[in-house]
N, CA, C and O atoms as a Maestro MAE file, in Angstrom:
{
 s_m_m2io_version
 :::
 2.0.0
}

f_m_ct {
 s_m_title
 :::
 protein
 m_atom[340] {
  # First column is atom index #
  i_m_mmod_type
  r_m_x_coord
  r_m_y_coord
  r_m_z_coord
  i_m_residue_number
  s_m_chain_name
  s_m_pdb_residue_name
  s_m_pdb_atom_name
  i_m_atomic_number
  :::
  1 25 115.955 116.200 137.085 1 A "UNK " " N  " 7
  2 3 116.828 117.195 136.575 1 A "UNK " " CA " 6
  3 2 115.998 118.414 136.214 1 A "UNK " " C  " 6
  4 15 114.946 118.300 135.585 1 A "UNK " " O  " 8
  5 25 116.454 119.509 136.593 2 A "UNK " " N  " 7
  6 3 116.152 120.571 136.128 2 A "UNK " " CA " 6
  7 2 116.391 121.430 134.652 2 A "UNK " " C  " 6
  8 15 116.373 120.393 133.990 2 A "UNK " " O  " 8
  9 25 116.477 121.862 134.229 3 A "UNK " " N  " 7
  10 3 116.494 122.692 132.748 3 A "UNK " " CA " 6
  11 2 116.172 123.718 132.141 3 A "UNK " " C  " 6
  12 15 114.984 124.041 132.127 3 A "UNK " " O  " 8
  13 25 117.233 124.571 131.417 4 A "UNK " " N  " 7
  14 3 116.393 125.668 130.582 4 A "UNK " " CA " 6
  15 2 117.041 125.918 129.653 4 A "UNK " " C  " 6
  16 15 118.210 126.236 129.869 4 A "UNK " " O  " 8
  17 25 116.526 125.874 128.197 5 A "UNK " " N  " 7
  18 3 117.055 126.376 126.968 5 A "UNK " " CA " 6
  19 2 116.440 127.087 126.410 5 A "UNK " " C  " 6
  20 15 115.236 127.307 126.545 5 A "UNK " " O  " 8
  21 25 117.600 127.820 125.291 6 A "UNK " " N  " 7
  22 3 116.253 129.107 124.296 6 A "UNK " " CA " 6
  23 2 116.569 128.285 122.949 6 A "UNK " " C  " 6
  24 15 117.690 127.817 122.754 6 A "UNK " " O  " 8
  25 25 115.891 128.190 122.360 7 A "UNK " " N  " 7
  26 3 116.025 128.312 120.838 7 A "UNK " " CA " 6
  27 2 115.007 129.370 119.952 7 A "UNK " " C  " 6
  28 15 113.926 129.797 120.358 7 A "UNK " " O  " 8
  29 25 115.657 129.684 118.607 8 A "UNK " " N  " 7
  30 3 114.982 130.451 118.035 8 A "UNK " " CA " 6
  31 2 114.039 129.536 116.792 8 A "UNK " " C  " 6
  32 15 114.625 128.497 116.486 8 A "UNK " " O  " 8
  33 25 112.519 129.777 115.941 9 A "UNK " " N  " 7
  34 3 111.740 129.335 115.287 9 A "UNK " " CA " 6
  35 2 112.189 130.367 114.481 9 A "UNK " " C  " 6
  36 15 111.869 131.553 114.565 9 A "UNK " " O  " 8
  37 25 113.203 129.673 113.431 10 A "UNK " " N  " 7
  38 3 113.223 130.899 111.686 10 A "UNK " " CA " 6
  39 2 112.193 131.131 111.069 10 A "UNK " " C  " 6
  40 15 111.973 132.229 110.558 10 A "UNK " " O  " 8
  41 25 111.529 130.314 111.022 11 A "UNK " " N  " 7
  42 3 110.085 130.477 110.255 11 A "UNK " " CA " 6
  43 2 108.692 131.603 110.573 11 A "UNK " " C  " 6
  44 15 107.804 132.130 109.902 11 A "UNK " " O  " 8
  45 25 109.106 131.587 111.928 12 A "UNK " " N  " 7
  46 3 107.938 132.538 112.843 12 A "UNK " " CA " 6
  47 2 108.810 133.390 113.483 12 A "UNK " " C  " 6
  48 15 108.436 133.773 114.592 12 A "UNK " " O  " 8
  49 25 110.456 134.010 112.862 13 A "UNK " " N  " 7
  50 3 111.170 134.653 113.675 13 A "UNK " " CA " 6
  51 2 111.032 135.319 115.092 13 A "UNK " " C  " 6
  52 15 110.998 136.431 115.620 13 A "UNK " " O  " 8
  53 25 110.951 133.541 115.496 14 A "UNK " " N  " 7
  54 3 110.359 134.080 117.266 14 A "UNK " " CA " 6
  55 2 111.527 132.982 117.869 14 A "UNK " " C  " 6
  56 15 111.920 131.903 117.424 14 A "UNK " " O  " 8
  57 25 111.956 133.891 119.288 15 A "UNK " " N  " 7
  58 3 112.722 132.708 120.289 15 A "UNK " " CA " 6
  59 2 112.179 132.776 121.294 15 A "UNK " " C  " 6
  60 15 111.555 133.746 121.724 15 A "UNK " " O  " 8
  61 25 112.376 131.579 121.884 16 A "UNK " " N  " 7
  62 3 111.556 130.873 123.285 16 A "UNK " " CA " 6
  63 2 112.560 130.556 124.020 16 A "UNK " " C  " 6
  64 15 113.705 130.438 123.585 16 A "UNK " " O  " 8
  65 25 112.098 130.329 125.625 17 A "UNK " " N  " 7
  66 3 112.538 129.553 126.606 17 A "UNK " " CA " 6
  67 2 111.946 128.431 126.966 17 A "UNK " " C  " 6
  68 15 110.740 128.509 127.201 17 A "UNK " " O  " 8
  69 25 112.484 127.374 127.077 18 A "UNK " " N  " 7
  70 3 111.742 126.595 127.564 18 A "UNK " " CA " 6
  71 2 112.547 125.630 128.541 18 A "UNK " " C  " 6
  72 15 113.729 125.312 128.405 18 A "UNK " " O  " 8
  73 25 111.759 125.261 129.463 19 A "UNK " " N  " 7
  74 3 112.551 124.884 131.121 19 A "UNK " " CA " 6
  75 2 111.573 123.687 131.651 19 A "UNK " " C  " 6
  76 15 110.474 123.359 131.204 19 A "UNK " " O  " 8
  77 25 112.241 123.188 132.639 20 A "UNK " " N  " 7
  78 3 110.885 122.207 133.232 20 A "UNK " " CA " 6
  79 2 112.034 121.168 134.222 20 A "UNK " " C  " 6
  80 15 113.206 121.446 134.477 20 A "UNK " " O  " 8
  81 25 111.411 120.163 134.571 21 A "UNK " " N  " 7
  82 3 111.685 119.006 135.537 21 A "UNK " " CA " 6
  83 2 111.534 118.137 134.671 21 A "UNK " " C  " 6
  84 15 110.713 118.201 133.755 21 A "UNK " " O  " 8
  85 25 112.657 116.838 134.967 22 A "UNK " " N  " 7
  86 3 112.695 115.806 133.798 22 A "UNK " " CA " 6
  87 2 113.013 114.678 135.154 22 A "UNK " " C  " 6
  88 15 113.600 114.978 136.195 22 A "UNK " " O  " 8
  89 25 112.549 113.576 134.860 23 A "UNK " " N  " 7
  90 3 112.497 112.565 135.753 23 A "UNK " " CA " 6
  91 2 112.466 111.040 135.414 23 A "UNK " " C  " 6
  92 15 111.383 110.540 135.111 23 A "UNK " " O  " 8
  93 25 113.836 110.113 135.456 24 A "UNK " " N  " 7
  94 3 114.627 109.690 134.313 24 A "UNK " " CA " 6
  95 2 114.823 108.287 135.318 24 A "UNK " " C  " 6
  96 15 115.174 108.391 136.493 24 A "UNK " " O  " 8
  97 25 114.595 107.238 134.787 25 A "UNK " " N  " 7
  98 3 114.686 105.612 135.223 25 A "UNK " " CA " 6
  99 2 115.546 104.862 134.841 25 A "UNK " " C  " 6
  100 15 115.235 104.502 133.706 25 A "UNK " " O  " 8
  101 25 116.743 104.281 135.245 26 A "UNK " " N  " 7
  102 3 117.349 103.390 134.291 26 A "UNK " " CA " 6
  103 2 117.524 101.677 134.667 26 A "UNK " " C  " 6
  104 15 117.622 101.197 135.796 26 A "UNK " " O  " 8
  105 25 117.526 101.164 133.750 27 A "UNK " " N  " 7
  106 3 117.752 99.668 134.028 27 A "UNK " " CA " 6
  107 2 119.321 99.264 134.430 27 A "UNK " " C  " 6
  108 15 120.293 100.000 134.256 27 A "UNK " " O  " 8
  109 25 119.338 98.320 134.836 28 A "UNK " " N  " 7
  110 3 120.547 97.568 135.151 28 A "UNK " " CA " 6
  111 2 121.564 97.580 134.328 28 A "UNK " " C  " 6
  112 15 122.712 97.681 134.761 28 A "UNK " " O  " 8
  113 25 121.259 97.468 132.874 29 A "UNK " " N  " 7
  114 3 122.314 97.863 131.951 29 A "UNK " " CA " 6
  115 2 122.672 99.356 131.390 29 A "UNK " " C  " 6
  116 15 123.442 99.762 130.519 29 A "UNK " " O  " 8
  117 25 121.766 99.981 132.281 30 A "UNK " " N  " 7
  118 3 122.209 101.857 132.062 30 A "UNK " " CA " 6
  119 2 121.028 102.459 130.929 30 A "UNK " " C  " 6
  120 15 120.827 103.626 130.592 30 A "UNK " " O  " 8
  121 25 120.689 101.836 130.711 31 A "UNK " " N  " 7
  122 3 119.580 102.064 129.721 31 A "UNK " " CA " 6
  123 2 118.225 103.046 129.968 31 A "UNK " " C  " 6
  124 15 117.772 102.646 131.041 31 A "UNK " " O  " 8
  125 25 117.602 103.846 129.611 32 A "UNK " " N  " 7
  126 3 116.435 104.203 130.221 32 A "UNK " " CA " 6
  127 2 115.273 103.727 129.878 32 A "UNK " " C  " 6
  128 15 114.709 103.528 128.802 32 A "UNK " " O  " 8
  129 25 114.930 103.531 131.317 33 A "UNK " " N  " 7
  130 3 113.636 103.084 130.787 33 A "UNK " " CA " 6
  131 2 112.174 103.602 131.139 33 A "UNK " " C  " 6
  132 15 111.132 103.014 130.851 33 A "UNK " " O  " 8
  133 25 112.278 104.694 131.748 34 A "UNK " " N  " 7
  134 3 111.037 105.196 131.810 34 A "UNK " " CA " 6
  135 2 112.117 106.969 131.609 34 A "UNK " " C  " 6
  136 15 113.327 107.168 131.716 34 A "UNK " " O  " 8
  137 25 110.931 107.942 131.288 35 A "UNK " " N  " 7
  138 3 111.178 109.475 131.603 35 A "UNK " " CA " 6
  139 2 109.648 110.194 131.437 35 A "UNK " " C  " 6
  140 15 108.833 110.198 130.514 35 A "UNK " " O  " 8
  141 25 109.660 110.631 132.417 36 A "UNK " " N  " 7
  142 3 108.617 111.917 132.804 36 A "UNK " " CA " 6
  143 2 109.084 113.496 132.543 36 A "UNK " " C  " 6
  144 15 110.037 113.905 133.207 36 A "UNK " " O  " 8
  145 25 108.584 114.192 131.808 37 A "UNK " " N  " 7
  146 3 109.615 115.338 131.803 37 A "UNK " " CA " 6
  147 2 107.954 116.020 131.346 37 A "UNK " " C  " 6
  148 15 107.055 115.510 130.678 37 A "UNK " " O  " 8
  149 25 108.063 117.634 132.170 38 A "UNK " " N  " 7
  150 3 106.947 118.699 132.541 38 A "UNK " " CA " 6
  151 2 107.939 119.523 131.794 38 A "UNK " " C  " 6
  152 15 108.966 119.830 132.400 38 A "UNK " " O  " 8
  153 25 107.791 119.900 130.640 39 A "UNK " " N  " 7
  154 3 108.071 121.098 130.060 39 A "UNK " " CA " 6
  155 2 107.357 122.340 129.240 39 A "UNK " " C  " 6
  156 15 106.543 122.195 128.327 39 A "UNK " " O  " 8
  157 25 107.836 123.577 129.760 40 A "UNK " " N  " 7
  158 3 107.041 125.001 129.673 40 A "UNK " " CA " 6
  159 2 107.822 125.317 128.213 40 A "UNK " " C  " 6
  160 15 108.795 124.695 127.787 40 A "UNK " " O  " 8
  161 25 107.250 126.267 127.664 41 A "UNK " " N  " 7
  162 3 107.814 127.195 126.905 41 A "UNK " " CA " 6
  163 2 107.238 128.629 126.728 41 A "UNK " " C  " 6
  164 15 106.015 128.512 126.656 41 A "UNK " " O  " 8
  165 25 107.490 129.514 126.660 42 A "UNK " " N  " 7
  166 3 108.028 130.937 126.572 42 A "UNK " " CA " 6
  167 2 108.587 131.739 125.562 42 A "UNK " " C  " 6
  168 15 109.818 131.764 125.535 42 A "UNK " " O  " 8
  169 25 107.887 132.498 124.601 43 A "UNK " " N  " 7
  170 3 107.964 133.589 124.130 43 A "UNK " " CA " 6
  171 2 109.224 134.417 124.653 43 A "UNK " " C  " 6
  172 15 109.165 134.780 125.828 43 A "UNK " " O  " 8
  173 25 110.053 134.665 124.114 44 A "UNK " " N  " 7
  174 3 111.144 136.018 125.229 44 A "UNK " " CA " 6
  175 2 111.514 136.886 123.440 44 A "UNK " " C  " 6
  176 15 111.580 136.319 122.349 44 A "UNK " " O  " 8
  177 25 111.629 137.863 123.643 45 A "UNK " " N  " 7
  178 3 112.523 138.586 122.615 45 A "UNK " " CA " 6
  179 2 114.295 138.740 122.536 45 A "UNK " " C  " 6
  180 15 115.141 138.425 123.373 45 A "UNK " " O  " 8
  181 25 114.400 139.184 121.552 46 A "UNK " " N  " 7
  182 3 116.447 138.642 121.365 46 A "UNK " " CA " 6
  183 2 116.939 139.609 122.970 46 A "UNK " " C  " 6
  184 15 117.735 139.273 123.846 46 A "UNK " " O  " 8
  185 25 116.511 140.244 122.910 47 A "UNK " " N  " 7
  186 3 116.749 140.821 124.305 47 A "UNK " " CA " 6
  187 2 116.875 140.569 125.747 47 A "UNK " " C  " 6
  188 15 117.579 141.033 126.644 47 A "UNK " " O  " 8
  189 25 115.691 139.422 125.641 48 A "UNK " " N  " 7
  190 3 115.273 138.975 127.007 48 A "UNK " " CA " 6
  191 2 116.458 137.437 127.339 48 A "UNK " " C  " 6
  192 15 116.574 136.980 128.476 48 A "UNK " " O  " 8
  193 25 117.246 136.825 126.075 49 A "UNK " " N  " 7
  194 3 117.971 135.807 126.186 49 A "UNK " " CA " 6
  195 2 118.807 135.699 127.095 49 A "UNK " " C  " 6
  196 15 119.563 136.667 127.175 49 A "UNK " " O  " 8
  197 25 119.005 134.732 127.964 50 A "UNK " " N  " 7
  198 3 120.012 134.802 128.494 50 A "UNK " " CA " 6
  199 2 121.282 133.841 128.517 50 A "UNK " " C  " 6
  200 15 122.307 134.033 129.172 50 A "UNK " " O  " 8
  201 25 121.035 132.861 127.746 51 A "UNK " " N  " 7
  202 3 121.676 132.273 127.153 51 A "UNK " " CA " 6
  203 2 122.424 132.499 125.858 51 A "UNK " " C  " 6
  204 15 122.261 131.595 125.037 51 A "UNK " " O  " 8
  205 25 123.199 133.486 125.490 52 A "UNK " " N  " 7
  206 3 123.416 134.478 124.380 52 A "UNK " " CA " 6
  207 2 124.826 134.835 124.406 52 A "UNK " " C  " 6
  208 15 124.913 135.883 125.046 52 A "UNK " " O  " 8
  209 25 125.870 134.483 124.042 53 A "UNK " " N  " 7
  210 3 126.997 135.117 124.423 53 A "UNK " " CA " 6
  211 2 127.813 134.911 122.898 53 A "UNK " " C  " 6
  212 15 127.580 134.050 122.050 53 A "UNK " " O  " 8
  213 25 128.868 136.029 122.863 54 A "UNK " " N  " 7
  214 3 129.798 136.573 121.928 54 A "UNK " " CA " 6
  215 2 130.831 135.153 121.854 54 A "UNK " " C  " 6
  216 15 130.999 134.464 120.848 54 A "UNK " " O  " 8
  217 25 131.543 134.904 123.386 55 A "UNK " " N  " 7
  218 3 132.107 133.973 123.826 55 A "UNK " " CA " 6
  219 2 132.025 133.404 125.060 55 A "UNK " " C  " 6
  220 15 132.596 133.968 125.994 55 A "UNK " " O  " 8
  221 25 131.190 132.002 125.313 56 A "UNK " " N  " 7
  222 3 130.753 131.447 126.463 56 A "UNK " " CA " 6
  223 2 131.777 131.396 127.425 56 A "UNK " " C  " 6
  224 15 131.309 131.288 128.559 56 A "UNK " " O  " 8
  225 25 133.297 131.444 127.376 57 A "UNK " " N  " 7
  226 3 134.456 131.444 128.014 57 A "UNK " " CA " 6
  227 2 134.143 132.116 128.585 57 A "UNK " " C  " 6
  228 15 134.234 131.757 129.759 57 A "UNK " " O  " 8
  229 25 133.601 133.420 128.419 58 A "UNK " " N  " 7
  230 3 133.406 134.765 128.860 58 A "UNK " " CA " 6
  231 2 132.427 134.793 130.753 58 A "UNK " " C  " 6
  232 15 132.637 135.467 131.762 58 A "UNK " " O  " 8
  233 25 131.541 133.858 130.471 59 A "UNK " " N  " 7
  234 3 130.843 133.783 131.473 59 A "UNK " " CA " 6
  235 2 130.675 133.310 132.196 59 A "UNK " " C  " 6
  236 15 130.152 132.243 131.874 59 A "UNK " " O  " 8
  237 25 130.822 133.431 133.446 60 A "UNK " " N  " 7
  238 3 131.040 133.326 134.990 60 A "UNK " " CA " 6
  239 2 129.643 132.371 135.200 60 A "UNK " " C  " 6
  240 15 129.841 131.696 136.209 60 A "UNK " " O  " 8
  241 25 128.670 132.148 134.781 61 A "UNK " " N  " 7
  242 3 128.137 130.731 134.980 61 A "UNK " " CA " 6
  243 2 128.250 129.324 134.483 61 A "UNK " " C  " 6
  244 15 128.142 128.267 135.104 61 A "UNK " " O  " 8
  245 25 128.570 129.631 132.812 62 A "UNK " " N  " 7
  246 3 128.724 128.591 132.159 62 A "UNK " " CA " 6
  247 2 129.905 128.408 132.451 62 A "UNK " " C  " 6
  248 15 130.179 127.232 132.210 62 A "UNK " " O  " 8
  249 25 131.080 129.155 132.996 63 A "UNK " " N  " 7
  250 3 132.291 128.523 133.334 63 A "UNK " " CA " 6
  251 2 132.742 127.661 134.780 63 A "UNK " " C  " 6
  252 15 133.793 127.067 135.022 63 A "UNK " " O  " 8
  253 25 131.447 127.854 135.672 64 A "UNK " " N  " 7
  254 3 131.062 127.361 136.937 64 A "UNK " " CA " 6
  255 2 130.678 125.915 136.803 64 A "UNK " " C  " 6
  256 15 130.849 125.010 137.620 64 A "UNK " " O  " 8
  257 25 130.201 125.880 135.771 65 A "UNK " " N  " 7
  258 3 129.076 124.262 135.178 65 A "UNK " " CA " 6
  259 2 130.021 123.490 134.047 65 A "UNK " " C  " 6
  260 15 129.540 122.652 133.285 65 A "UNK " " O  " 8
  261 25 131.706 123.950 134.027 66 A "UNK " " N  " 7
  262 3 132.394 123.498 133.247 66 A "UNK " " CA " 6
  263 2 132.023 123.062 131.960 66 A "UNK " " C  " 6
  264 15 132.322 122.041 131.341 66 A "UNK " " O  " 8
  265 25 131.056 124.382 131.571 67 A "UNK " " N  " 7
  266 3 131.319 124.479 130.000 67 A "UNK " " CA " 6
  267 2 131.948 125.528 129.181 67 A "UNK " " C  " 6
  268 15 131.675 126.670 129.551 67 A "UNK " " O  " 8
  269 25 132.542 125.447 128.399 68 A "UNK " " N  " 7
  270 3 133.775 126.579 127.475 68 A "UNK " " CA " 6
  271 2 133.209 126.213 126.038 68 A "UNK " " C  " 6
  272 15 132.398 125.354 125.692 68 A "UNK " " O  " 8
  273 25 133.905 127.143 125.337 69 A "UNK " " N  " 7
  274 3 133.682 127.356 124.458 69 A "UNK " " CA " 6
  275 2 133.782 126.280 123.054 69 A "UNK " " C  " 6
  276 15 133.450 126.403 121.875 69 A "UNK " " O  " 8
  277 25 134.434 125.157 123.883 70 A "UNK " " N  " 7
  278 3 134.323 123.849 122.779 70 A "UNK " " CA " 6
  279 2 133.116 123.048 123.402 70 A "UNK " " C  " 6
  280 15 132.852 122.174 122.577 70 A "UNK " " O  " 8
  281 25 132.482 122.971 124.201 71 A "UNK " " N  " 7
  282 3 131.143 122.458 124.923 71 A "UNK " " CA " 6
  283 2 130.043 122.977 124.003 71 A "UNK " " C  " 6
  284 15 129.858 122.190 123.076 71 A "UNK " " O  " 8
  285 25 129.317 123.965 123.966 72 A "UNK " " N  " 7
  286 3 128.613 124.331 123.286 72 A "UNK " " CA " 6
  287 2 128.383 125.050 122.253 72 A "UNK " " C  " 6
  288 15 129.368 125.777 122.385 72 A "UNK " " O  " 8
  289 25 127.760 125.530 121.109 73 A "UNK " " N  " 7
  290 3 128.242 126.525 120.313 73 A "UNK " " CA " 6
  291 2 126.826 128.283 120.818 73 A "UNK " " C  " 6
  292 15 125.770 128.890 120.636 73 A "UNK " " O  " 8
  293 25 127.541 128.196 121.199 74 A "UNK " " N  " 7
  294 3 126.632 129.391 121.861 74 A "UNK " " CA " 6
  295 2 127.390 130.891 121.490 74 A "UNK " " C  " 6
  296 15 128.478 131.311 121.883 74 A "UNK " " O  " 8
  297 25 126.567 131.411 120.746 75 A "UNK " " N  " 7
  298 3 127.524 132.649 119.918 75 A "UNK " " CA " 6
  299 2 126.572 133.172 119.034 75 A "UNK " " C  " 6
  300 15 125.870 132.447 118.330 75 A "UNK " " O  " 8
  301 25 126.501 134.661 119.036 76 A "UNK " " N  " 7
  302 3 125.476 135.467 118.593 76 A "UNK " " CA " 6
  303 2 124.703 136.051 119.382 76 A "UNK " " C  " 6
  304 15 124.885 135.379 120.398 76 A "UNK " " O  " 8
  305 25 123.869 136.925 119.686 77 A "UNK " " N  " 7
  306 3 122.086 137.415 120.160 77 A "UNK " " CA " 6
  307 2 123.045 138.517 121.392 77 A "UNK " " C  " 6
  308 15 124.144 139.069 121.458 77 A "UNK " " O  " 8
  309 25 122.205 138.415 121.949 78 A "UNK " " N  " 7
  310 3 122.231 139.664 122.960 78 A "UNK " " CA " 6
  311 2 123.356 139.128 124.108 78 A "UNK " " C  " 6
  312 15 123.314 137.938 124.418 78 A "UNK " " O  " 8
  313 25 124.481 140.120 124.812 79 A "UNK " " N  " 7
  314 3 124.798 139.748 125.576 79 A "UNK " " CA " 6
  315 2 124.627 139.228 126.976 79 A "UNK " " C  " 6
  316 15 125.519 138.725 127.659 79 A "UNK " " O  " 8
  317 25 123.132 139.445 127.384 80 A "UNK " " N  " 7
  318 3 122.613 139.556 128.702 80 A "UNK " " CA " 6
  319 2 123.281 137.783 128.988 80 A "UNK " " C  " 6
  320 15 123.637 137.002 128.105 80 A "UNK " " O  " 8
  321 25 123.281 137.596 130.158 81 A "UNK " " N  " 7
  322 3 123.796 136.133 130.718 81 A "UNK " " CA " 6
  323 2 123.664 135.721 132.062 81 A "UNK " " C  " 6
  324 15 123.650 136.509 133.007 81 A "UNK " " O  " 8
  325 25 123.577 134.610 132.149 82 A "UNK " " N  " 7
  326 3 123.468 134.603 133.297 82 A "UNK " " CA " 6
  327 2 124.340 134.883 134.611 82 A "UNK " " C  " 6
  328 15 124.935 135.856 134.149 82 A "UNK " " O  " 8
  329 25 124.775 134.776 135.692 83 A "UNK " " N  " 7
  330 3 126.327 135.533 136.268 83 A "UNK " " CA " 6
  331 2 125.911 135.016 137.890 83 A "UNK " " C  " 6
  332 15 124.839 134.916 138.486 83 A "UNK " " O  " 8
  333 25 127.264 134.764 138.237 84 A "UNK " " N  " 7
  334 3 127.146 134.456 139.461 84 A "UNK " " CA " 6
  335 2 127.367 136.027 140.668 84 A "UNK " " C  " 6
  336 15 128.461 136.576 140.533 84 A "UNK " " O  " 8
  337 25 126.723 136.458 141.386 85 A "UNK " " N  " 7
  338 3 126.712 137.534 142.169 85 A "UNK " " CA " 6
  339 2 127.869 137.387 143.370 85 A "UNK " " C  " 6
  340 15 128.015 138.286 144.199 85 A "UNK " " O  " 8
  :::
 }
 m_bond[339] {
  # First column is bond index #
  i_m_from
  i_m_to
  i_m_order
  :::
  1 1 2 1
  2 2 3 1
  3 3 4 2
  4 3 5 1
  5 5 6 1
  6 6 7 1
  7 7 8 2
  8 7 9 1
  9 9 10 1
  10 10 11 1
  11 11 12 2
  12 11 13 1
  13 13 14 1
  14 14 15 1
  15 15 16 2
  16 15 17 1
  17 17 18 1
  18 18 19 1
  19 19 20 2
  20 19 21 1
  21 21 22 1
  22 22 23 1
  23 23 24 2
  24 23 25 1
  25 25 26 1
  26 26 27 1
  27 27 28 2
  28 27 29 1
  29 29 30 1
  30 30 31 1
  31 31 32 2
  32 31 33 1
  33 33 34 1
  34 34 35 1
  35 35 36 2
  36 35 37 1
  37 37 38 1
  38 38 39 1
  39 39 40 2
  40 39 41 1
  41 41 42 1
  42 42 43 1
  43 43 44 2
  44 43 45 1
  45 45 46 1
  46 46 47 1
  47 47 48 2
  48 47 49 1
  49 49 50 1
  50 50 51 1
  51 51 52 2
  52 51 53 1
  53 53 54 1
  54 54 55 1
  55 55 56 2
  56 55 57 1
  57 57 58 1
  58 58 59 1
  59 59 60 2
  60 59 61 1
  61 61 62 1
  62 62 63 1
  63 63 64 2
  64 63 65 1
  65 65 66 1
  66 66 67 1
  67 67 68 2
  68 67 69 1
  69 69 70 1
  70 70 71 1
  71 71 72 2
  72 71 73 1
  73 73 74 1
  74 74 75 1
  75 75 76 2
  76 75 77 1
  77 77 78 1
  78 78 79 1
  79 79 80 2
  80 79 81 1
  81 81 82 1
  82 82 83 1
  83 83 84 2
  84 83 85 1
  85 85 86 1
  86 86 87 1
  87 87 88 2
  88 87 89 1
  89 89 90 1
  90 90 91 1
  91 91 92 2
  92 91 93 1
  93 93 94 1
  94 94 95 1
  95 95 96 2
  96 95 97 1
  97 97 98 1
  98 98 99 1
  99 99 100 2
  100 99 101 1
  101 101 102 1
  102 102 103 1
  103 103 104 2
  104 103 105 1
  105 105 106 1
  106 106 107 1
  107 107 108 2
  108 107 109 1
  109 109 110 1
  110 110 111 1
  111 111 112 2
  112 111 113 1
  113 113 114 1
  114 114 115 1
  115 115 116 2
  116 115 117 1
  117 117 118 1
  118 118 119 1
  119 119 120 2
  120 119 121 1
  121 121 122 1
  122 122 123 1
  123 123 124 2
  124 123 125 1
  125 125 126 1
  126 126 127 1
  127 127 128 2
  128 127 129 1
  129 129 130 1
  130 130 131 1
  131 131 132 2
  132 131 133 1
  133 133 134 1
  134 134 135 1
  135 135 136 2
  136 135 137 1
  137 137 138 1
  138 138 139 1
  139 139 140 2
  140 139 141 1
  141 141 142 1
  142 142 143 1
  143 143 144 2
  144 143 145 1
  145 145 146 1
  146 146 147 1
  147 147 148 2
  148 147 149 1
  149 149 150 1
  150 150 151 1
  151 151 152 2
  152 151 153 1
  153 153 154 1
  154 154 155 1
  155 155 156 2
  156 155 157 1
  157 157 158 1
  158 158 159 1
  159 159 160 2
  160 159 161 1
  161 161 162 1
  162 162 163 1
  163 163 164 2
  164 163 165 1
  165 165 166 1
  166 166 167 1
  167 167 168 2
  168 167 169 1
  169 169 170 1
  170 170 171 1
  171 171 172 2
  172 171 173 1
  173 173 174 1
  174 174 175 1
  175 175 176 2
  176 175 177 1
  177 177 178 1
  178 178 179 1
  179 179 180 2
  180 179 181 1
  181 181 182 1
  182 182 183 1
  183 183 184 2
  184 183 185 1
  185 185 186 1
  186 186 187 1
  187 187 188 2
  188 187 189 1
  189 189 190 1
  190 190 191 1
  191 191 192 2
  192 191 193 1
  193 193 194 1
  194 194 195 1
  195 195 196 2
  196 195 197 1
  197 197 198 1
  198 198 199 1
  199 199 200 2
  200 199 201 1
  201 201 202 1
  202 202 203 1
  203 203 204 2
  204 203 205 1
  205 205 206 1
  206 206 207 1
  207 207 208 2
  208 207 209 1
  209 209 210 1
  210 210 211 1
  211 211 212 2
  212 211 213 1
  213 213 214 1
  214 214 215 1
  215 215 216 2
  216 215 217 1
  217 217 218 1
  218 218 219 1
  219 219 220 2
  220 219 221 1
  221 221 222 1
  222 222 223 1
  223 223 224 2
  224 223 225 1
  225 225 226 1
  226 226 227 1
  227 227 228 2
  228 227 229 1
  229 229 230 1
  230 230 231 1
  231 231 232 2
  232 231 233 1
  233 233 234 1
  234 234 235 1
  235 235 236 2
  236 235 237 1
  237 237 238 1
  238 238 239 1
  239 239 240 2
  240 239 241 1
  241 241 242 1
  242 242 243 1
  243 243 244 2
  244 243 245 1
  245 245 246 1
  246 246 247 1
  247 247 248 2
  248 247 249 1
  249 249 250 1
  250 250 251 1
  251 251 252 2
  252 251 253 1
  253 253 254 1
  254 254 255 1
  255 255 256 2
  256 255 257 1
  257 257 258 1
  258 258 259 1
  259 259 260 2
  260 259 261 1
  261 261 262 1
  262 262 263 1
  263 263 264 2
  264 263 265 1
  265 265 266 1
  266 266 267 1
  267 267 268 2
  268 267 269 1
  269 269 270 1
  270 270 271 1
  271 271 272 2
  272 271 273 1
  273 273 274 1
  274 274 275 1
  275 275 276 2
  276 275 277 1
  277 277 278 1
  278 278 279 1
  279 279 280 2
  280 279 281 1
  281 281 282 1
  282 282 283 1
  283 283 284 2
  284 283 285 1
  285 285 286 1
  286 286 287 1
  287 287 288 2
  288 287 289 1
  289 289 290 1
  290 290 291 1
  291 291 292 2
  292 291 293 1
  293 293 294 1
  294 294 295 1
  295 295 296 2
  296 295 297 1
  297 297 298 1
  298 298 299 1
  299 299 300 2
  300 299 301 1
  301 301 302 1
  302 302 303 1
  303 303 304 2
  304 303 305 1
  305 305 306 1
  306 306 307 1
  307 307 308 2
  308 307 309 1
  309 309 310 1
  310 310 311 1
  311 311 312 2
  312 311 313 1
  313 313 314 1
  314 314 315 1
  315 315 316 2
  316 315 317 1
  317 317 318 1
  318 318 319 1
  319 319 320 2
  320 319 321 1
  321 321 322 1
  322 322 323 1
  323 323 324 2
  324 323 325 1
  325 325 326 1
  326 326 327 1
  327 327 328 2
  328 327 329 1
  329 329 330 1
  330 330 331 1
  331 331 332 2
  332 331 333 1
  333 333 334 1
  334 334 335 1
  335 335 336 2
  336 335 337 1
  337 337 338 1
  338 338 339 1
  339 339 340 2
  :::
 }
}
């Protein structure tokens, strides 16, 4: 699986990206049992977010990946987003 989230550090009023490849084993009863996961992180400013929206309804990717506005709480920061062309 692929991935990318931002969160913000209150303490060091800094937000990051961080993304990577995750690689996930399960047993017979659904269980996992192994995971490998390569993950980066990234410095970005409130600007550079793109995960950031007023109202996630709003956006033409997260509404592609059937998530709305009871899925995540994503609300506040900069409007930039991601968008399908």
């Amino acid at each position: 699986m692929c991935f990318e989230y931002e969160y913000f550090d209150a303490e060091h009023n800094q937000w990051y990206r961080a993304y990577g490849n995750e690689n996930w084993e399960f047993d017979s009863l659904g269980l996992m049992r192994k995971r490998i996961a390569s993950i980066n992180e990234a410095r970005i400013l409130d600007t550079e977010r793109r995960i950031s929206l007023e109202s996630p309804v709003d956006n033409a990717w997260l509404n592609s990946q059937g998530i709305g506005m009871t899925s995540l709480p994503l609300q506040g920061g900069s409007t930039v987003s991601y968008s399908i062309e």
